[in-house]
TORLUM-603842 format. One record per atom (N, C-alpha, C, O): x, y negated, z negated. Coordinates in steps of 0.02 Angstrom, whole numbers, plus 50000, padded with zeros to 5 digits. Each point is the difference from the previous one (the first is absolute). Layout:
N
XYZ ...
END
This chain:
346
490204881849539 500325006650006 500505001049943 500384995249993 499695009449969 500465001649970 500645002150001 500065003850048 500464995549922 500585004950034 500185003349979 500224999149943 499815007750091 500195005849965 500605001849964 500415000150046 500005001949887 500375002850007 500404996149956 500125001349941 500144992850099 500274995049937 499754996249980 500284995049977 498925006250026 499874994849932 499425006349949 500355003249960 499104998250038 499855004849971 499915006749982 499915002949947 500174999950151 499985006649985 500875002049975 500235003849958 500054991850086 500675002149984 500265001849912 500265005349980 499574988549980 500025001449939 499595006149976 500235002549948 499275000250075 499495006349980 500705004450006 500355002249954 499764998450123 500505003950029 500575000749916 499945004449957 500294993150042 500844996049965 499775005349926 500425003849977 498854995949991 499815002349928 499745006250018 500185004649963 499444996850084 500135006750009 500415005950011 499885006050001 500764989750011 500535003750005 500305006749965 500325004450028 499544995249921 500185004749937 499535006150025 500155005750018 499154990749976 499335005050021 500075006950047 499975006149990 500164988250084 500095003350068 500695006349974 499965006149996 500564989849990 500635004550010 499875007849946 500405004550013 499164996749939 499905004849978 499385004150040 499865005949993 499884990150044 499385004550038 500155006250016 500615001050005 498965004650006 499855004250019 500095000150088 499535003950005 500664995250055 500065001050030 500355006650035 500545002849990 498944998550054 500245004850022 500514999550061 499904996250047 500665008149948 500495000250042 500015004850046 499915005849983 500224992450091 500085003750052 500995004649995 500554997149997 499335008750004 500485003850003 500115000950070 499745005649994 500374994250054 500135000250079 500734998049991 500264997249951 500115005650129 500494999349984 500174990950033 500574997750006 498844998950008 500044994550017 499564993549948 499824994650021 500125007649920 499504997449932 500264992850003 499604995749980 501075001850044 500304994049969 499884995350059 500364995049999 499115005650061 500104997350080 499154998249981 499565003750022 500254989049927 499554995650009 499874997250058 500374999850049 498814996849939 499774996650036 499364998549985 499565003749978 500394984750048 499304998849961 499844995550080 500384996250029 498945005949989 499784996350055 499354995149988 499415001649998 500874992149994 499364995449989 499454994950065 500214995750039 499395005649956 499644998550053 499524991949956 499405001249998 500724993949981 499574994449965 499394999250006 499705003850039 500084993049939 499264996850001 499714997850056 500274995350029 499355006449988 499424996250066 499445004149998 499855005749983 499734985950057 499415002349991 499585007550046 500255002950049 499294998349928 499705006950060 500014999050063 500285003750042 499374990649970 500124997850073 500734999250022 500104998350058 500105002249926 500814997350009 500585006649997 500595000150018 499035004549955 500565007549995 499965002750059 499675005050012 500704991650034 500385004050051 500135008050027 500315003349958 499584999150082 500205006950008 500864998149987 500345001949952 499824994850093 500824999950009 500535000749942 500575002150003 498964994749930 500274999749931 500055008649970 500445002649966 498975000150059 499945008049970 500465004550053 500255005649990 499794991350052 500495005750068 500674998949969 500425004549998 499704987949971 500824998649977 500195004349955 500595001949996 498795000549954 500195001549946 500025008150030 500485003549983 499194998350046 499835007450012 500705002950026 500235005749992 500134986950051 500605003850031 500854998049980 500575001150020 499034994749924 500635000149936 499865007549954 500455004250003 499124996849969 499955006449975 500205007250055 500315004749973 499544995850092 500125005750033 501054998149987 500345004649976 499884991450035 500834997650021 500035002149918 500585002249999 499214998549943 500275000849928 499955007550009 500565002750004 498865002050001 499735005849987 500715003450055 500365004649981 499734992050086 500485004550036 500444998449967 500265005649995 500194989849966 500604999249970 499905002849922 500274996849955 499335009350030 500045003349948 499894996449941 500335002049952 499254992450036 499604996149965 499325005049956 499394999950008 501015003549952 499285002249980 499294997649985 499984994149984 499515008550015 499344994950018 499834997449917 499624995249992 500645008049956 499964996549924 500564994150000 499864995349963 500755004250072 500364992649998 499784995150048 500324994850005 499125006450036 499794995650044 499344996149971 499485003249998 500514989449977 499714995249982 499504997150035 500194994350015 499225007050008 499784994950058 499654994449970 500015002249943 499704992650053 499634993749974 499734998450059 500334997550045 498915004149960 499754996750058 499454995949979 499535002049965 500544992650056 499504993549987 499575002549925 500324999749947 499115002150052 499345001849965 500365009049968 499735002949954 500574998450063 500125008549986 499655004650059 500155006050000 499374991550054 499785004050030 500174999450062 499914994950033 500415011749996 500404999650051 499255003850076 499475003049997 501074993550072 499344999950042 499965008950032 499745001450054 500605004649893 499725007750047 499775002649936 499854997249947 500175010450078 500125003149918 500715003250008 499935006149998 500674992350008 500575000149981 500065000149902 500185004349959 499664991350037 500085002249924 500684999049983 500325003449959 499854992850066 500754994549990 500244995649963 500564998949977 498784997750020 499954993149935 500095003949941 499785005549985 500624990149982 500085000149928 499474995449939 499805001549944 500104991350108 499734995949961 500054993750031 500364998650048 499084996049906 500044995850062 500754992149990 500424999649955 499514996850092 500764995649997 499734997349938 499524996850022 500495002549921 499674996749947 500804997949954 500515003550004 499454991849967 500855000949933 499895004449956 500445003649977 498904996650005 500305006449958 499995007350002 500115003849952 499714998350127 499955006050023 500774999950014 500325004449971 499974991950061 500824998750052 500304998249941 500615000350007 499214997749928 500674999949934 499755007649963 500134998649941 499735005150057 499995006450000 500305004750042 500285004549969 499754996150100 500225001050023 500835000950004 500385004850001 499694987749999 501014997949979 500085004149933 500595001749993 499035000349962 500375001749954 499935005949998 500455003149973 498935001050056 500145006450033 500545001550021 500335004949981 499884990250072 500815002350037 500514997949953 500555002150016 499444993949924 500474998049972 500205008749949 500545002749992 498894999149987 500175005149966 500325007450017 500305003849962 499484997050133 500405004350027 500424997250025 500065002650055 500354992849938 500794997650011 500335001649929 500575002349994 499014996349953 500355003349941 500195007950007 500555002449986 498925000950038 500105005349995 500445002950039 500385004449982 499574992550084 500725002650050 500774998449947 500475004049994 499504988949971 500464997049984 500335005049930 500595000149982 498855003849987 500255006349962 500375005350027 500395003849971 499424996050105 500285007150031 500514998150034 500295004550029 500004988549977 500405001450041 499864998850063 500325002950043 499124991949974 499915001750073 499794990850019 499614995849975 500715004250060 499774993250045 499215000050034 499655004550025 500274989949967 499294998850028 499874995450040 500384995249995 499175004350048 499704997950061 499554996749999 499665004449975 499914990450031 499534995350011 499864994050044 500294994650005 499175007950025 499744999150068 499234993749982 499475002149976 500634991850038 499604996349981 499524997050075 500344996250035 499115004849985 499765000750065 499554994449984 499575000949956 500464994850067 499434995550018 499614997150067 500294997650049 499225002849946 499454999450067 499784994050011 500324996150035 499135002349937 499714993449982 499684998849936 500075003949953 499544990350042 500154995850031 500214993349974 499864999049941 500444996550090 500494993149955 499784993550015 499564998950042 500724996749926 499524993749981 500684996849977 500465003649981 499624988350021 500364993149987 499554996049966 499454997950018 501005001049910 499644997649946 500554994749995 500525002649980 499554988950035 500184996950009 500615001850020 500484997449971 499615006450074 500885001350013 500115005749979 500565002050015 499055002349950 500335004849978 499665004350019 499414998850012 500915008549999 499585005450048 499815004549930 500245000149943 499235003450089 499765005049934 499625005450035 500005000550061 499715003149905 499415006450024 499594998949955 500064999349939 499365000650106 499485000549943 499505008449977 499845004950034 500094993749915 499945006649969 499004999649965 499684995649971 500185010050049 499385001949952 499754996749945 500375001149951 499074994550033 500114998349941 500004991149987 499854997149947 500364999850120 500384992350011 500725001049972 500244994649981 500135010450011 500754998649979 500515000650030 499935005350031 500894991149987 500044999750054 500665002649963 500204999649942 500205004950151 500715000949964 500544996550032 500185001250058 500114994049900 500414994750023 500775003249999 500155002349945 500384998150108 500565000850004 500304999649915 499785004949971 500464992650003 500154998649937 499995006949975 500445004350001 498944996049975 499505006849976 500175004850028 500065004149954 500114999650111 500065004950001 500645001149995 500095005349970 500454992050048 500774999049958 500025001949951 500415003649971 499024993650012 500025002749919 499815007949961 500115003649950 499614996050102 499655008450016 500575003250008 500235003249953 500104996450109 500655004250014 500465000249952 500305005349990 499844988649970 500465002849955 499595005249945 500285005449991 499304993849985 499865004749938 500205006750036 500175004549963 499844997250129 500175006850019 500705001449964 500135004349958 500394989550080 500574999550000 500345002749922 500485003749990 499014992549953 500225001149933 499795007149967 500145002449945 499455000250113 499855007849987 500625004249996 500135004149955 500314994150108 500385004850015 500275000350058 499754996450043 500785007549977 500344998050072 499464999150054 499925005550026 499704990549999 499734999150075 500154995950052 500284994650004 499395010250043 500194993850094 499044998149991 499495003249990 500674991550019 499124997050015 500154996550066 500384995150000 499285007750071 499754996150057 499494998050004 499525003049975 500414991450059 499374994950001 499775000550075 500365000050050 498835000349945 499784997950092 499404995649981 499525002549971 500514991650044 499554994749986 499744999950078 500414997550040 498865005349992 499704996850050 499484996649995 499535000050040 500534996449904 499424995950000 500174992750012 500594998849989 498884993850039 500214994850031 500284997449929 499815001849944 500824992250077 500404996949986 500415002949915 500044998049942 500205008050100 500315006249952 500714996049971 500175000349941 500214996050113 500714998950003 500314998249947 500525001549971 498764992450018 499934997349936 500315003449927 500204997849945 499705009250089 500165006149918 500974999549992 500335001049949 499894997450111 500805002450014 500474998749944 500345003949966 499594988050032 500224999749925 500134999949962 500544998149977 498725005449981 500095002049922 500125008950034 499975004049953 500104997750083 500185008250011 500355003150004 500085005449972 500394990450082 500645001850028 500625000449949 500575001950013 499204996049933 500655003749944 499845004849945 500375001449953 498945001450059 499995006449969 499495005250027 499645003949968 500464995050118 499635005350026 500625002450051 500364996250032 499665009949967 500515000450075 499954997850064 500494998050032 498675002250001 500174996950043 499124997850019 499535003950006 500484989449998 499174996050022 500074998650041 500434995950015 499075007750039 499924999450054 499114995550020 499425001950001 500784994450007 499214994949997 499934998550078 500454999050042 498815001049964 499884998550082 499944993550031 500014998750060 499904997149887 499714995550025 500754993449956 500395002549959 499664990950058 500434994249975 499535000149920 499595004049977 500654990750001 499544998849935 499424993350015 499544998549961 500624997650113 499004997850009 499885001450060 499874996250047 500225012349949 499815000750061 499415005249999 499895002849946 499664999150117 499555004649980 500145007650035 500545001950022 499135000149978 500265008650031 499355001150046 499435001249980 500744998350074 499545003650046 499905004550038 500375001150048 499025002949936 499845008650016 499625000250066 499954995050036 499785011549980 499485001850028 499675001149986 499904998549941 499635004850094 499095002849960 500325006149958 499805001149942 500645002350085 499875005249970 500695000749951 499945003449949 500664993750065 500675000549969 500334995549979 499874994850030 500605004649923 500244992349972 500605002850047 500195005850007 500064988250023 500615002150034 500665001849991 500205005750010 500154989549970 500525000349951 500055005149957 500535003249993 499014997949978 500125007149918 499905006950059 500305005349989 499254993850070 500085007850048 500465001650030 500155005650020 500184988049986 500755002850032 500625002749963 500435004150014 499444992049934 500504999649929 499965009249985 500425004550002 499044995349987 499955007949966 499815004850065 499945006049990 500004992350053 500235005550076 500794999449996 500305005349995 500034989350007 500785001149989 500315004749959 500505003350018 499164997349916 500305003949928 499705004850007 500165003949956 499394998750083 499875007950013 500035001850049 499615004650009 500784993850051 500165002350070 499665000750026 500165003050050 499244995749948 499345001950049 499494996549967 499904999349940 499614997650135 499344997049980 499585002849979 500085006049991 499484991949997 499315003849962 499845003050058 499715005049980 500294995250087 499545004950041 500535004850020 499885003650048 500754996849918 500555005050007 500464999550058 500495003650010 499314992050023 500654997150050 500904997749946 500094997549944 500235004050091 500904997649969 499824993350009 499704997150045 500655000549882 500214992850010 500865000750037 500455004149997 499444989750033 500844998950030 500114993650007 499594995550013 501105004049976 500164992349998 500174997949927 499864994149992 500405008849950 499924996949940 500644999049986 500325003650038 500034993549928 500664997849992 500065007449951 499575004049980 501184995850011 500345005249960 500544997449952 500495003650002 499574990649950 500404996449970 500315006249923 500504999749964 498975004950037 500305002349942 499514997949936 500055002749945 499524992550069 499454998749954 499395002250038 499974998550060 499595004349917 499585002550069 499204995149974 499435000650024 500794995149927 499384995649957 499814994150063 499494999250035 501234996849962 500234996150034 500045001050069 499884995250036 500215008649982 500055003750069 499394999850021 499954998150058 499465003449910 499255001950019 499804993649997 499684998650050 500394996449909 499904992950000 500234994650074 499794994850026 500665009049982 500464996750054 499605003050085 500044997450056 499695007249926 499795003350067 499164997149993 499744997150048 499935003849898 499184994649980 500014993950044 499634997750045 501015000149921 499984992650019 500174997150081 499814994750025 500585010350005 499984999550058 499315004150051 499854999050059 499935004249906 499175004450044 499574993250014 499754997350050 500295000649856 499184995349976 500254993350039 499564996950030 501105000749972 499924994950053 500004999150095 499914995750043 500245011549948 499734999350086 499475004350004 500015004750040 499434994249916 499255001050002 499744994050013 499584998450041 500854996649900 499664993649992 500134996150071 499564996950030 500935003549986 500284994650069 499924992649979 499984998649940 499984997250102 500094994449974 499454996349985 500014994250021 499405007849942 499444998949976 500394997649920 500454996049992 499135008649952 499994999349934 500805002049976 500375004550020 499714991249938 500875001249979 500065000749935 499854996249954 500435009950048 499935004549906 500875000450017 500245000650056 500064999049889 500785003050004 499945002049941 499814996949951 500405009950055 499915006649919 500904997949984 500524999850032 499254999249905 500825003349985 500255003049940 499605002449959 501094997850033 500105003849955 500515000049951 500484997150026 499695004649910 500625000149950 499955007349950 499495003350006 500894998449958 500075003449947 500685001350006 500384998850046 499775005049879 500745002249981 500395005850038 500585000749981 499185003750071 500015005050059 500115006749961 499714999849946 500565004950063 499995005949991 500745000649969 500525000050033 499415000349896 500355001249943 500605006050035 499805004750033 500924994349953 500385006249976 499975004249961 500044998149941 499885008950069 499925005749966 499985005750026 499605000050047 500645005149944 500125008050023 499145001149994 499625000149952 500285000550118 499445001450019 499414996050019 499445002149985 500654992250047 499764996250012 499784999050083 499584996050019 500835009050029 500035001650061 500354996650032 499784998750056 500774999049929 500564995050032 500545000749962 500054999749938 500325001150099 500705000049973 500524993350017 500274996550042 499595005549864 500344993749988 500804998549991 500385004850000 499874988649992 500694998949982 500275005949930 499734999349945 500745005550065 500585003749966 499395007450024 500175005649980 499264994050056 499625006250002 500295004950077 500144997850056 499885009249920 499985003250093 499495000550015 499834997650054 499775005449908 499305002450007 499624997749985 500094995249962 499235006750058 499384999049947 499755003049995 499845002150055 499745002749875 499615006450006 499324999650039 499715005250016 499994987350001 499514999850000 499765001850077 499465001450025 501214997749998 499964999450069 500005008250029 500195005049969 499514994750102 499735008450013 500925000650044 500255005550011 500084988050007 500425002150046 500674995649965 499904994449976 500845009050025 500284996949969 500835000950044 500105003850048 500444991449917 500485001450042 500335005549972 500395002350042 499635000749907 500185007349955 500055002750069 499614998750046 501115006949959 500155004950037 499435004050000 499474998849971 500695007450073 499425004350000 500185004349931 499585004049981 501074995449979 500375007049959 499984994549923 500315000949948 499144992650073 499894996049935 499324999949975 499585003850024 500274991749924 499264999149977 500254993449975 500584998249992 498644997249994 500004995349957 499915000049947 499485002949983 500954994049960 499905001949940 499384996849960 499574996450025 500475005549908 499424993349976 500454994449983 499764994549985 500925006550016 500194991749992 500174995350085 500264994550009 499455011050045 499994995750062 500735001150035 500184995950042 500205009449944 500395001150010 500255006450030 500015005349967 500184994350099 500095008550037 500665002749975 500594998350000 498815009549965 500715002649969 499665008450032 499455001450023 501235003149965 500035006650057 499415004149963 499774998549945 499995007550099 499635000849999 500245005649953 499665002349953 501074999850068 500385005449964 500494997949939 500604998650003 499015001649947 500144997749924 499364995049974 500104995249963 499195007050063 499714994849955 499565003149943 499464998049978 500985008450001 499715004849958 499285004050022 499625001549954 500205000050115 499595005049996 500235003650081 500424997750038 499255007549971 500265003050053 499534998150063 499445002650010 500834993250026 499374999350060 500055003550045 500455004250007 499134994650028 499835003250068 500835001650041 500414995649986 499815009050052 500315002750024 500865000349944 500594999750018 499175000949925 500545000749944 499975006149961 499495003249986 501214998149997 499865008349962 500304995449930 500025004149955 500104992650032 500095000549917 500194989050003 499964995850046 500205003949896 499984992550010 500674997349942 499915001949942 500644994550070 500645000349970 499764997749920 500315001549948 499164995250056 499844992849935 499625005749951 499634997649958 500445010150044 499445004449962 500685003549963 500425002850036 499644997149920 500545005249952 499895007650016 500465003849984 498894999250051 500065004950010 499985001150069 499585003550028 501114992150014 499925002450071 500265004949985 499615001449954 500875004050046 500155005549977 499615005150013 500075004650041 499394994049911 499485006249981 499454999450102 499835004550038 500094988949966 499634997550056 500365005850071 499645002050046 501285000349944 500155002050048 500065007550003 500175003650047 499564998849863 499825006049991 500685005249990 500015006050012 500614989349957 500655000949980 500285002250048 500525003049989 499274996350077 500615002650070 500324993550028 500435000250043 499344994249932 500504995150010 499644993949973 499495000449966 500904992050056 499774996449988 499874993950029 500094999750061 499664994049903 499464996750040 500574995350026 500544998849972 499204998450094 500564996050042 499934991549995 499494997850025 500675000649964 500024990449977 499494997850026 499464997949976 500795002850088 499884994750079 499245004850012 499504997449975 500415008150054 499495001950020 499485004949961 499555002750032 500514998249911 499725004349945 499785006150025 499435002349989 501165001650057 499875005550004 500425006049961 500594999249984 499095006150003 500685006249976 500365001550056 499905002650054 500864993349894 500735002750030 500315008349963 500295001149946 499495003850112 500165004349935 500885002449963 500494999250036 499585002949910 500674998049982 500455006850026 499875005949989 500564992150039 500565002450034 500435005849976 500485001850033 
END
């Protein structure tokens, strides 16, 4: 078997560099263009492609498409390239050099967010399926080439060196843990199902662990029932990991013993990140905030009045922060500090 990444393709990767970064790619303008995602499904044989592997992927893609994932930043890699409906989902098959195309696809729209000004998002989904190569865990890929922890570290950083990104990890493939590692210091957060020699065990029709994981992160199962029961820590990566891991082991009972676990760097400080952080009031990102009702959140995360933030809102006749409150009160008086209404003059 070969290994992907750091030993030959990787170097392909490394000299193409110059190549890729001038490509022609086309860019999604949405107001959500910078919210990636690559879903790899590995190598196996025909007999061996699972429904449960195509349902994982089907309902990792439905949880991206509802979280405003446009369908040009969504990556899929399934085994061979041929996926089991006509969805028309696949991108291509788990191969290295279909999936190192790919990374640099996303490497080049992190540049491009990273021109505008905009933080970016990357969502790294893995299904199956995994393999222990004297101790060491890997995926095997299209082709005989395999992707060894190491390697895709290595992957994530070329995101990282793109430009500001959060990269989350979901490894459900057997003896994932193995990945934690080399991950957990440059992914935000790896969430793996299985220890590193351990295996992952499904049903006929669902991998367990990754259905609960991603019923957690979209509030509802695939047959549209509420999920309930998921922790609320403020990381909702970790949180969904934490609620997996308690479903998939009281499926298992005291039969087969998988313990998933988990590391990364967590959810970065920054105005707008959906948590409010240390010196923050607010957060814009958030739909509900502690801002008065007579405040807003700013873009620096900060509740400031609603009356002086230079425009006239809703139930306001003029606004103090405009040089022409004056004209705003139509010269019969003028604009009032506190409530930006016309005081007329006396």
């Amino acid at each position: 078997m070969k290994k992907i990444f750091t030993a030959l393709l990787f170097s392909v990767f490394l000299i193409a560099g110059a190549f890729f970064a001038n490509a022609d790619f086309e860019l999604n303008t949405a107001e959500d263009d910078c919210k990636l995602a690559i879903i790899i499904n590995g190598a196996v044989k025909a007999d061996d492609d699972h429904i449960r592997y195509w349902n994982a992927v089907k309902q990792k893609w439905a949880y991206l498409e509802g979280e405003n994932f446009t369908p040009s930043n969504i990556y899929v890699h399934y085994t061979n390239g041929t996926g089991r409906d006509d969805s028309g989902i696949v991108d291509g098959p788990a191969s290295g050099e279909s999936i190192l195309e790919t990374f640099e696809a996303i490497a080049q729209k992190i540049r491009d967010c990273e021109s505008r000004g905009k933080r970016a998002e990357v969502l790294i989904l893995v299904t199956d399926h995994g393999l222990s190569v004297q101790g060491t865990a890997g995926i095997p890929l299209e082709g005989g080439d395999i992707l060894y922890p190491d390697a895709l570290a290595d992957l994530i950083r070329t995101l990282k060196d793109a430009g500001t990104v959060d990269v989350w990890v979901e490894l459900g493939q057997c003896f994932s843990g193995g990945f934690i590692d080399d991950l957990e210091n440059v992914a935000n957060g790896v969430a793996a199902s299985t220890g590193a020699d351990q295996n992952h065990y499904s049903t006929r029709d669902r991998m367990r662990f990754e259905y609960y994981f991603m019923a957690a992160l979209d509030g509802n199962y695939p047959d549209g029932n509420v999920v309930t029961g998921v922790p609320s820590t403020g990381n909702p990566w970790q949180d969904a990991w934490e609620f997996a891991k308690r479903k998939y082991q009281e499926e298992l009972g005291s039969g087969e013993i998988s313990e998933p676990v988990y590391g990364g760097s967590g959810i970065p400080n920054y105005c707008g990140n959906g948590v409010v952080d240390d010196g923050e009031q607010c957060d814009i990102a958030l739909e509900t905030n502690s801002c008065s009702e007579k405040q807003e959140c700013s873009n620096e995360c900060q509740c400031q009045n609603l009356c002086g933030n230079g425009q006239i809102d809703e139930s306001e006749e003029c606004d103090i922060s405009d040089d022409s409150d004056q004209f705003q009160c139509y010269d019969e008086g003028y604009c009032s500090e506190t409530l930006c209404k016309c005081i007329p003059f006396n």
